[in-house]
N, C-alpha and C positions, 0 to 999 in steps of 0.2 A: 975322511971318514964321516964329520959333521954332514957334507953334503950329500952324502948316499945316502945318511939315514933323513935327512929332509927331503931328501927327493923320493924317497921310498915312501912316506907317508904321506907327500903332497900327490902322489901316485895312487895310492889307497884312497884318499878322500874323494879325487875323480873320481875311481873305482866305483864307489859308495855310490854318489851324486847319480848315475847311472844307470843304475839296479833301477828296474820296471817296478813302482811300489803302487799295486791295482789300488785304485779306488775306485768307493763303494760309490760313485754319484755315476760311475759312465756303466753301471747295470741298471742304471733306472732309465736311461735313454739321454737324449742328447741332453746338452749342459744347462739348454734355453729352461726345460722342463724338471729341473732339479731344485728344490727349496735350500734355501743360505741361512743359516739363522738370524740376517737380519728378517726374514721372510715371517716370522714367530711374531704373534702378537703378545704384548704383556699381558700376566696374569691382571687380574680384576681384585683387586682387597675388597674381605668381606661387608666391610661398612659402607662402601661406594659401592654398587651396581651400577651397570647400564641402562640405559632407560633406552624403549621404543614404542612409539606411538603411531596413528597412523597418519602421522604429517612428519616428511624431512625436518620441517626445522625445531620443531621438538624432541627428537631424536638424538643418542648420544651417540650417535654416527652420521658423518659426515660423506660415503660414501654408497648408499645405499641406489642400486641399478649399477653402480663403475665396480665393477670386481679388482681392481687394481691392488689389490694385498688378499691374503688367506681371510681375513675376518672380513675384510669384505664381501668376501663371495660369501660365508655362512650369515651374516648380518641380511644382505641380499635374498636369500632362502628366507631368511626369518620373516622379514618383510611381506617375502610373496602367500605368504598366511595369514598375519597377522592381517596383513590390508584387504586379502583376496583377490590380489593383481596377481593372475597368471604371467603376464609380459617381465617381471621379476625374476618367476621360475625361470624361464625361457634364459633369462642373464645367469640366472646364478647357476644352474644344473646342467639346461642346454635341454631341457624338453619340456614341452605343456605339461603341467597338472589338472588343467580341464576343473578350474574351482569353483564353477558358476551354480555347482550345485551345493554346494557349502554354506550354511546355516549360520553357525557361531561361529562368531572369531572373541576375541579377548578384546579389552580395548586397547590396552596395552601389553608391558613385557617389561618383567626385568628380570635382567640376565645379567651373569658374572663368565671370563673367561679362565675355566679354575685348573686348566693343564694345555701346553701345547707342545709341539715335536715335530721334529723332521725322521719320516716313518724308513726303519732301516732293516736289513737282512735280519737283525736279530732280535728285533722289536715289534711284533705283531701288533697290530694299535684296537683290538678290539678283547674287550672281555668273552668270559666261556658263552660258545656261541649258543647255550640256552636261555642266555641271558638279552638278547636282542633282538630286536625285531626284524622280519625283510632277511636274514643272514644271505641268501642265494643271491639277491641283487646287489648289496653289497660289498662284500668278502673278495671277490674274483677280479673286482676291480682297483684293488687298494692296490702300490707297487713300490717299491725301492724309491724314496726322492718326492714322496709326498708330505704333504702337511696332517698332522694331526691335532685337531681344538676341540677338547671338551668346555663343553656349556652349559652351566647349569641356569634353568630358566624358571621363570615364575610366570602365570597369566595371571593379568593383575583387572580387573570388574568396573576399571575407572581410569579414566585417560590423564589422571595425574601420579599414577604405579603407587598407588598409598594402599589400597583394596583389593592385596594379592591372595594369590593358594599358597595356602603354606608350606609347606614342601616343595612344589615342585616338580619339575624332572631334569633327568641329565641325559645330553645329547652328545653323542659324538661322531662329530665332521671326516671326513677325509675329503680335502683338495690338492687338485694339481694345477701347474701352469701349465693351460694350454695357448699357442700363442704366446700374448703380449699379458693375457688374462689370466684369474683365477677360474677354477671349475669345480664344484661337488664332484667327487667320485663317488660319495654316497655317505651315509649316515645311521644310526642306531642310536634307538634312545633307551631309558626304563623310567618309570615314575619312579620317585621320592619318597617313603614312608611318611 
């Protein structure tokens, strides 16, 4: 009798093991294109920011043009304004901005990363959409298996970020892995009171 009911339950566990249990990463598309949470960059603590200038090696990022993680493609975008290298967009978004008529830039940037995620059926990653900018360009493109990084940023009037706006604004990113690479899906900001 011992054995019947050990075989009865090591039957049930198969059983179990078995069951088709859907996940939620093969409705975003193949596996190459689904974010992991090693994929997540760490938040930013408020007394450290990042610093961005417009020379790499002053920069508190180390991969700026290689999208090869989620804050790098947004660090990338940053970049491609801050400096007014369209050849950046091109990396980070995957199309010209056309910035050659672009006036001010800041001279620098300091930015914090103050939330991130991996964007899921039941987490929409963008606040009420009266609240952002561009919503139509946007919104249509965010999908199941993306990255979400809000950013909060400062333009700072001096190339050493001591000479910033006080408030600020907050941005937030949605990327994918397309390829090997990261890619903007798209973005919305609000200024800072």
């Amino acid at each position: 009798m011992v054995n019947i009911r050990f075989l009865t339950l090591a039957t049930a566990v198969i059983a179990l093991s078995t069951i088709a249990i859907p996940n939620p990463a093969d409705a975003a598309g193949s596996r190459d294109d689904v974010a992991t949470v090693r994929d997540l960059p760490p938040l930013t603590p408020k007394n450290h920011p990042r610093i961005m200038t417009m020379m790499d090696a002053t920069s508190a990022s180390d991969c700026i043009g290689r999208p090869v993680t989620p804050l790098c493609a947004v660090e990338t975008k940053m970049a491609c304004f801050l400096r007014n290298d369209d050849s950046l967009c091109e990396v980070a978004v995957g199309e010209s901005f056309n910035l050659s008529g672009m006036i001010m830039a800041p001279a620098s940037l300091r930015y914090r990363v103050t939330k991130a995620a991996i964007v899921d059926d039941r987490h929409f990653p963008w606040p009420p959409i009266d609240k952002i900018f561009e919503p139509d360009r946007i919104i249509p493109r965010v999908k199941v298996g993306d990255v979400r990084i809000e950013v909060r940023k400062q333009m700072c009037f001096d190339f050493s970020a001591l000479n910033c706006e006080k408030s600020g604004s907050v941005i937030i990113y949605v990327i994918r892995k397309v390829n090997r690479f990261w890619q903007l899906q798209g973005w919305a900001g609000k200024a800072l009171p």
